[in-house]
N, C-alpha and C positions, 0 to 999 in steps of 0.2 A: 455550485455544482452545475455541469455543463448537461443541457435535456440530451434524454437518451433521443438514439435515433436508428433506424433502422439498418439491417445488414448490408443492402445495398447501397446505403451511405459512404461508407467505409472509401478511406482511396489511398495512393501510397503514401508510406510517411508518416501515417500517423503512428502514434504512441500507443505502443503495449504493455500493459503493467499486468506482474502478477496480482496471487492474493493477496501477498502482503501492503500493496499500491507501489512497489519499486518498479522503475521502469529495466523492462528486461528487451527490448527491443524494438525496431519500426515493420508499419506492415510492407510488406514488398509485392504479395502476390494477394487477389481474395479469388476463392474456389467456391464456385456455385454456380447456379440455372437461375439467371435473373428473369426467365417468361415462366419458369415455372414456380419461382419463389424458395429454391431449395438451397439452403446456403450448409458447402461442406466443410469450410475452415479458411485459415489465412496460411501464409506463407508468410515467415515473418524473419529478419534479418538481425542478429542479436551485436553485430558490429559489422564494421563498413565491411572489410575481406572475410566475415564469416559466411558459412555456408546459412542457404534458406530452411529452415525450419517448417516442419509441418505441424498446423496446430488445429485438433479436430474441430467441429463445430460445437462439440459435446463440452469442451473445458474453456467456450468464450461464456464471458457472463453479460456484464454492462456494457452496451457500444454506445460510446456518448461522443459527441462532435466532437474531432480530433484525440479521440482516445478508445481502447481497445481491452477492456478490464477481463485478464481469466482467472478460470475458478483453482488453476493450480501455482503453487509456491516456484519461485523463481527456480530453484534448485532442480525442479522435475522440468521445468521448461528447457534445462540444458541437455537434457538426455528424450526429447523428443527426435523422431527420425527424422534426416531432412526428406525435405520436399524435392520429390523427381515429377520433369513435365512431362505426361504418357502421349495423350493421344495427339496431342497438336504440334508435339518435338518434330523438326523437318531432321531427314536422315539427309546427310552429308554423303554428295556423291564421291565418287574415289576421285577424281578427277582437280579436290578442292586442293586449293592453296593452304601449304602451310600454316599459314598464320591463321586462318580461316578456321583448320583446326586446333590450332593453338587457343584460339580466342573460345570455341568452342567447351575444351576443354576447362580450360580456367573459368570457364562458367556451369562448369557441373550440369552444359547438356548432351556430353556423349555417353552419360549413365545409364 
């Protein structure tokens, strides 16, 4: 068994298992205040074209080196909300290139 490690450890790619220990996805995004030690959850991608998932800090459990253990069964993890970026999303001027927004879109940040 791999030593725990702290939140700010965490980086993309690693593995996320439910309760059960099956892996239900990779992390993609980690959401916190690293000067202030406040961790609010991950963003976590359950397949390559799926959308990012928001997962609270409330249902992580074990963070062990290359791994991400939560305290809920795989099943509830698929009906969590996804994760939308707020305050750092850049707003796309009118002026952008098509594709600009196309690419945009297909990444779930004109939400």
């Amino acid at each position: 068994m791999p030593d725990p490690v702290a939140w700010t450890m965490i980086e993309h790619g690693w593995a996320v298992y439910d309760a059960d220990g099956d892996q239900v996805g990779v992390v993609h995004e980690i959401a916190g205040d690293t000067n202030a030690d406040i961790f609010d959850g991950l963003g976590i991608k359950e397949s390559l074209l799926g959308h990012v998932k928001y997962v609270p800090a409330e249902v992580v459990g074990r963070i062990e080196q290359g791994e991400v253990h939560l305290t809920i069964p795989g099943d509830r993890v698929a009906t969590l909300a996804d994760m939308h970026v707020a305050a750092e999303e850049q707003v796309l001027p009118e002026s952008s290139t098509w594709y600009q927004r196309m690419a945009w879109w297909l990444t779930g940040r004109d939400r």
